[in-house]
C-alpha positions in Angstrom: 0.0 0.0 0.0 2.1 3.2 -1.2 -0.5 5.6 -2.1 -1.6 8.0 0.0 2.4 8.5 1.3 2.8 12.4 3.1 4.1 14.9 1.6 7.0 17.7 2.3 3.8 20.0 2.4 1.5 17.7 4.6 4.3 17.5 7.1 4.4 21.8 6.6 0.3 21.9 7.2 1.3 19.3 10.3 3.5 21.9 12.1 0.8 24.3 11.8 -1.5 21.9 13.2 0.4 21.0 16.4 1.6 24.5 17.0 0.8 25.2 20.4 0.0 21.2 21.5 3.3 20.0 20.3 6.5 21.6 22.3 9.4 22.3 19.8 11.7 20.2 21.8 15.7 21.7 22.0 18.8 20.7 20.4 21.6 20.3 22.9 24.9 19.8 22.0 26.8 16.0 23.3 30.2 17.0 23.6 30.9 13.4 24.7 29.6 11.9 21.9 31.6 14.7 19.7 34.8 13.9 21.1 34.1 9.9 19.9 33.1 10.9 16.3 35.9 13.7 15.6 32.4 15.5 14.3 29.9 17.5 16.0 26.9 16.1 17.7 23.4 17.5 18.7 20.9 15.8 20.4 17.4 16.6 19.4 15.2 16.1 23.0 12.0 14.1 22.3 12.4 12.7 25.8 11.1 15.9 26.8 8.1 16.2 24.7 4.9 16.0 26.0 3.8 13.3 27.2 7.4 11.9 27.5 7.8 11.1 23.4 7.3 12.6 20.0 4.1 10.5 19.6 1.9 13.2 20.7 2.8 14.8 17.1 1.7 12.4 14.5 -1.7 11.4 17.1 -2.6 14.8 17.4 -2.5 15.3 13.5 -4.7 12.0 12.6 -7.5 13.0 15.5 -7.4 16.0 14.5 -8.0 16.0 10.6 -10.8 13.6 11.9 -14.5 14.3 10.8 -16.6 15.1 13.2 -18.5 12.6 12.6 -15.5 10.2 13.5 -14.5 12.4 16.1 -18.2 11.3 17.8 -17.3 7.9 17.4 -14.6 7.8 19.3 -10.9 6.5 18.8 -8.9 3.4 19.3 -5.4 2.6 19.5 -2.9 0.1 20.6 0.7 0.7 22.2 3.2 -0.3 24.8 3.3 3.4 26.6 4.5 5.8 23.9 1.6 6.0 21.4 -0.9 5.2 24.0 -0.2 8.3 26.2 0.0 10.4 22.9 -3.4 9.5 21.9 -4.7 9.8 25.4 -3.2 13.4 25.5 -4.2 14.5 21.7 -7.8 12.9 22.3 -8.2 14.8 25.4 -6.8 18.4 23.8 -9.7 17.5 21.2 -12.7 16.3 23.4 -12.9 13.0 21.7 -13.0 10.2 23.6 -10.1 7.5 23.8 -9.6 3.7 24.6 -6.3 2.2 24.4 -5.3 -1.6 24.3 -2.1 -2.2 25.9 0.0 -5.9 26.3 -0.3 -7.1 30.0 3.3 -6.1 30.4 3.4 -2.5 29.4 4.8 -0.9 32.3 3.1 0.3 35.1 3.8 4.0 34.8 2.9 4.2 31.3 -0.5 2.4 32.1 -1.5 5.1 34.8 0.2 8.1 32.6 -2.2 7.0 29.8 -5.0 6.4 31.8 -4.5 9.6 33.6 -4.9 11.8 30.3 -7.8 10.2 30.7 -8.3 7.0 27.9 -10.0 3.7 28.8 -7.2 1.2 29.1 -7.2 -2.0 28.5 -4.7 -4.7 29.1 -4.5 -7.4 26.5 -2.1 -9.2 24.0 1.2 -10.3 25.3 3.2 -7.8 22.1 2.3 -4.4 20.6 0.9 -6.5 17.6 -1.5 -8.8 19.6 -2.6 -5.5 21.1 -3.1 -4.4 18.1 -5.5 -7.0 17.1 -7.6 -6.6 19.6 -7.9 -2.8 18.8 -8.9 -3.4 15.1 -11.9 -6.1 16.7 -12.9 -3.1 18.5 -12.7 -1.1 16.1 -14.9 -3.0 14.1 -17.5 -3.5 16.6 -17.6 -0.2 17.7 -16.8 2.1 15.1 -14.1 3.5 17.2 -11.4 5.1 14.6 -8.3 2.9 14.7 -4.9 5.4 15.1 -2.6 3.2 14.5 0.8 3.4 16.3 2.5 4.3 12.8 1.2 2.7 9.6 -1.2 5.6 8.2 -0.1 9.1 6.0 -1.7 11.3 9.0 0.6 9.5 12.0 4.2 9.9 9.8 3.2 13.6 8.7 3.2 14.2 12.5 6.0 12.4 13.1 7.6 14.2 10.2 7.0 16.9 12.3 10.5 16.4 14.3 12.4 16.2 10.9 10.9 19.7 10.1 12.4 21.3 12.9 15.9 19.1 12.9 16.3 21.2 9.5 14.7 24.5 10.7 17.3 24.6 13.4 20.4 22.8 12.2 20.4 23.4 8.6 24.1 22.3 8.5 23.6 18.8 9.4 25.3 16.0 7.4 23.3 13.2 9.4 20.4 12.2 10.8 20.0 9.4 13.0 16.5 7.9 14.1 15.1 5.2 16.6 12.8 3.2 14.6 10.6 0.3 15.5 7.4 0.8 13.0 9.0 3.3 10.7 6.6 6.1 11.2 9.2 8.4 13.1 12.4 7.3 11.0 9.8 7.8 7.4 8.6 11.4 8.2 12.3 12.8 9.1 13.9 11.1 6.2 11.4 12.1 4.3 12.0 15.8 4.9 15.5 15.8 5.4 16.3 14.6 1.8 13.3 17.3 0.3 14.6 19.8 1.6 18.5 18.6 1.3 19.4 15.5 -0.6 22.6 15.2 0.5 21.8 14.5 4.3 22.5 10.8 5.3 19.8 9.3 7.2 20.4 6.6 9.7 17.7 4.6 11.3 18.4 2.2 14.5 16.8 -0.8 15.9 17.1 -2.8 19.0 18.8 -6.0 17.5 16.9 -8.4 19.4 13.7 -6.7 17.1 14.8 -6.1 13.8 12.4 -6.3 11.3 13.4 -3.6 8.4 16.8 -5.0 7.4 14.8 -8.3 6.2 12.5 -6.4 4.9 14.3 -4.1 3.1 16.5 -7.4 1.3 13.0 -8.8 0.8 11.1 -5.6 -1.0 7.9 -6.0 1.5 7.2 -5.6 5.1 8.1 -9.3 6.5 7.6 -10.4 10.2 9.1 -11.2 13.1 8.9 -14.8 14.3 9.9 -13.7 17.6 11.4 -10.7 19.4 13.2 -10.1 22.5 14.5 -6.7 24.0 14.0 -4.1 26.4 13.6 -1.5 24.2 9.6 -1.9 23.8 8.9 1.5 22.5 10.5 0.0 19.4 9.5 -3.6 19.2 7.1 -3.8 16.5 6.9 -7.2 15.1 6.4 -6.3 11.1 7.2 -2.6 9.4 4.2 -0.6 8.6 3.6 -0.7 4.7 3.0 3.4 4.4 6.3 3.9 6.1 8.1 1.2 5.0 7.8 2.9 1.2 9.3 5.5 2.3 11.6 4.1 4.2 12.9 1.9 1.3 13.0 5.2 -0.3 14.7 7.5 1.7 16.6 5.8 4.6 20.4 5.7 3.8 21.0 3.0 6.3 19.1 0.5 9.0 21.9 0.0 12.0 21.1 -2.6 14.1 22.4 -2.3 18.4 22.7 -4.9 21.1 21.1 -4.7 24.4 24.7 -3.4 26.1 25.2 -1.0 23.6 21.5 0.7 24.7 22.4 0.3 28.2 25.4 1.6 27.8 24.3 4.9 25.7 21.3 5.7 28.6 23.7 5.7 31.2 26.1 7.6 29.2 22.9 10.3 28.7 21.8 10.2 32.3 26.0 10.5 33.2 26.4 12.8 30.7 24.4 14.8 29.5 22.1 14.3 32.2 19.1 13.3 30.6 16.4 10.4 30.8 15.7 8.6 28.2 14.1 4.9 27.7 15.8 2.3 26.0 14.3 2.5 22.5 14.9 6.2 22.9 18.9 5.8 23.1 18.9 3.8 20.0 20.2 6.2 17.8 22.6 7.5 20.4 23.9 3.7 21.0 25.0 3.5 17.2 26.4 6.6 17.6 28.9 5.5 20.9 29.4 1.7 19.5 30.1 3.0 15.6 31.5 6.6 16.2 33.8 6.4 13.2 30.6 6.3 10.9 29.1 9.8 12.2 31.9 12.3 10.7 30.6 15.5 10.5 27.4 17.8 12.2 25.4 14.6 13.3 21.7 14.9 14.7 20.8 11.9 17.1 16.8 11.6 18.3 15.9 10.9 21.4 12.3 9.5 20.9 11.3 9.0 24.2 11.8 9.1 28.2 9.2 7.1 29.5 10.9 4.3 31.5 10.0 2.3 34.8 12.6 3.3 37.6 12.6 -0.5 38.0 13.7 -1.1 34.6 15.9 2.4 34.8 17.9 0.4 37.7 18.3 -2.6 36.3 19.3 -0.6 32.9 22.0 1.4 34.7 23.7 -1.9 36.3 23.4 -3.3 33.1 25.2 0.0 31.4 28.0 -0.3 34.3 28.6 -3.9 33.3 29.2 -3.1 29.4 31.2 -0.3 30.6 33.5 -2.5 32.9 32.1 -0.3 36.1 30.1 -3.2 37.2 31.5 -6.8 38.4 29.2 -9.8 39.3 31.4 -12.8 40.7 31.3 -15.9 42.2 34.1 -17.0 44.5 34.9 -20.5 45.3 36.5 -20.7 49.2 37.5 -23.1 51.9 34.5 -23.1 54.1 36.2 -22.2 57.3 35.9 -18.9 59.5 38.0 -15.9 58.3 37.5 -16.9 54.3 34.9 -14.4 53.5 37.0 -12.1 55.6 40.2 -12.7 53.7 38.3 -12.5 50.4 36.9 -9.2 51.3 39.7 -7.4 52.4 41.7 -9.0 48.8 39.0 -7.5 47.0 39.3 -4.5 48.9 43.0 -4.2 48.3 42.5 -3.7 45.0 40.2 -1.0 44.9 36.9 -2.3 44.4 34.0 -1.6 45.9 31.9 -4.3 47.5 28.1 -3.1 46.8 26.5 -6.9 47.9 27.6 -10.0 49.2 25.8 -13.4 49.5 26.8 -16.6 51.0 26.0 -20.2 49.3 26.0 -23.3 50.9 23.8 -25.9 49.5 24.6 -25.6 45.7 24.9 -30.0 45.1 28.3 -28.3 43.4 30.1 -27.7 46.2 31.8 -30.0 48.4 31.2 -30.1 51.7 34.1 -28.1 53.0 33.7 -25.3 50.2 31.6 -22.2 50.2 30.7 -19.6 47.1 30.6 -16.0 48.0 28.7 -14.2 45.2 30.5 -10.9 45.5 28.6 -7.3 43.0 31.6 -5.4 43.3 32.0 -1.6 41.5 35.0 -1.3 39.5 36.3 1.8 37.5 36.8 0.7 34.5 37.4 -1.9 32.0 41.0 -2.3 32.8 40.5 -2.1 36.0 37.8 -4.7 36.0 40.7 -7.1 34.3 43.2 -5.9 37.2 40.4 -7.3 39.9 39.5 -10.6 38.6 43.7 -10.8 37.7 44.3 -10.2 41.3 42.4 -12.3 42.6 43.3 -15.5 40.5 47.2 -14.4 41.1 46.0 -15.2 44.7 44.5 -18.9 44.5 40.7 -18.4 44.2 38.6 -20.1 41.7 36.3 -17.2 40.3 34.1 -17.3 38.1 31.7 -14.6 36.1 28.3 -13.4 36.4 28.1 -10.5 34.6 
């Protein structure tokens, strides 16, 4: 389906749209991330939209340019946080009501933000796309207007929305890089950026563990995903929307794919650094950025698509970024199960500079023998050298260790 694709001038009529509903979110430089590309980096602050994402832009443009008829009706859409709380939050602005599906893991926060701009939530479907279903089923059986997350003209000329101002306010760039999961955010700014200047590269990122474009693009259609895993779930979307999958076949330089360190790693960099919250799909583009910085020469724009993230998930993210940054040691320690051991092993660790943040004591593993305890030691290291210098250490000095993470 590639008719009907927006338009430089519907993304132009969008801007007007959302003027006043949409904030304008700033560019701040990333010296940090300059430093690693040799170039000059800006990152452009969809974390602080309203509503936590850009997806306020491309919702508030399909509601909008509803009939009223429609309108009356009501609308329907299905998300993991992002898109839901955008609907919510355009719906509202326009008086119309709202019901969301969401899968019965969308995080908690997300589920009360949405249901506090006041949609009806609903929790069913274990992905975004089994949401999904059930949101065109009552759709169909309600008349509700299906907004769908990404795949439809109205949602990417939002979206496109971002792009618009990306150019408005750093004509110079050489590159654009975009989070993408559906396409719709990654479509609209590529779309724009190479109207207005063909010679900008555009770079779109996806969690690695939910890829579904770079077999797609190989294949010419939208194909999907058997299976997905990551904690990136603002951008794990099973199978590429067909209106912005045309134009990202069309105007998307390159798809980058990043692991699950690499995104750890770039949000704690951005909450160290530049001291900004952002969730995991919304450090995509800044993860390809840190793990590939010789391919970003140049003035390079990264998006930041979202900050909605559960503190739970925000802790266990920032241990996880301290681990693939070598600040972060999990070990187990094999020692003679006899008083002082855990003692010695402590003050060995200590020694060498580490920090001890817990400590747990097993005795019933059927592994062990029956004179031998294993300490599990989390221990805070500075570094990745460091890290090496630790577990060096304390082989030099007869313990069995062994790795956790």
């Amino acid at each position: 389906m590639e008719q009907n694709l927006p338009t430089l001038a519907d993304v132009q009529a969008a801007q007007e749209l959302i003027t006043g509903i949409a904030r304008r979110t700033p560019m701040r430089d990333a010296r940090w991330l300059s430093d690693a590309t040799g170039g000059s980096v800006v990152l452009k602050c969809e974390n602080l939209q309203r509503a936590g994402s850009f997806k306020i832009r491309g919702a508030y443009t399909r509601i909008a340019r509803l009939s009223d008829e429609e309108k009356a009706a009501g609308v329907v859409a299905a998300s993991a946080g992002n898109h839901a709380q955008g609907v919510a939050l355009a719906a509202r602005s326009l008086g119309v009501k709202a019901t969301v599906f969401m899968p019965i893991g969308a995080t908690l926060p997300k589920v009360t933000a949405t249901r506090d701009y006041g949609a009806d939530v609903v929790l069913q479907g274990v992905t975004i796309d089994e949401s999904l279903a059930h949101a065109r089923a009552f759709s169909e059986s309600t008349e509700a207007v299906l907004v769908h997350p990404f795949d439809h003209a109205d949602i990417v000329a939002g979206q496109g929305t971002c792009g618009l101002e990306i150019m408005q306010d750093c004509p110079d760039v050489d590159t654009i890089v975009v989070c993408m999961g559906g396409g719709g955010l990654a479509a609209g700014v590529a779309m724009v950026a190479k109207t207005l200047n063909p010679n900008v590269r555009v770079v779109a990122v996806q969690a690695a563990g939910a890829a579904a474009y770079p077999a797609s693009l190989e294949a010419g259609h939208p194909v999907a995903l058997t299976s997905m895993s990551t904690m990136a779930d603002g951008i794990a979307v099973g199978r590429p929307g067909d209106v912005p999958f045309a134009l990202v076949r069309d105007y998307v330089d390159e798809v980058i794919t990043v692991s699950e360190e690499e995104i750890s790693r770039a949000l704690l960099l951005l909450l160290e650094r530049s001291k900004l919250v952002v969730e995991p799909g919304g450090g995509a583009a800044v993860a390809a950025i840190w793990a590939h910085p010789e391919l970003f020469p140049g003035r390079t724009v990264a998006t930041l698509s979202g900050g909605n993230i559960d503190p739970l998930l925000l802790m266990r993210v920032v241990r996880h970024g301290l681990a693939a940054a070598g600040r972060y040691l999990s070990i187990s320690v094999r020692v003679p199960d006899v008083p002082g051991s855990l003692g010695r092993l402590l003050s060995d660790v200590g020694d060498i500079g580490a920090n001890v943040v817990e400590v747990e004591h097993l005795r019933t593993d059927p592994r062990l023998a029956v004179d031998e305890v294993e300490i599990a030691l989390q221990l805070e290291t500075r570094g990745p050298a460091h890290r090496t210098q630790v577990l060096d250490r304390l082989r030099e000095h007869a313990y069995v260790v062994h790795v956790t993470a």
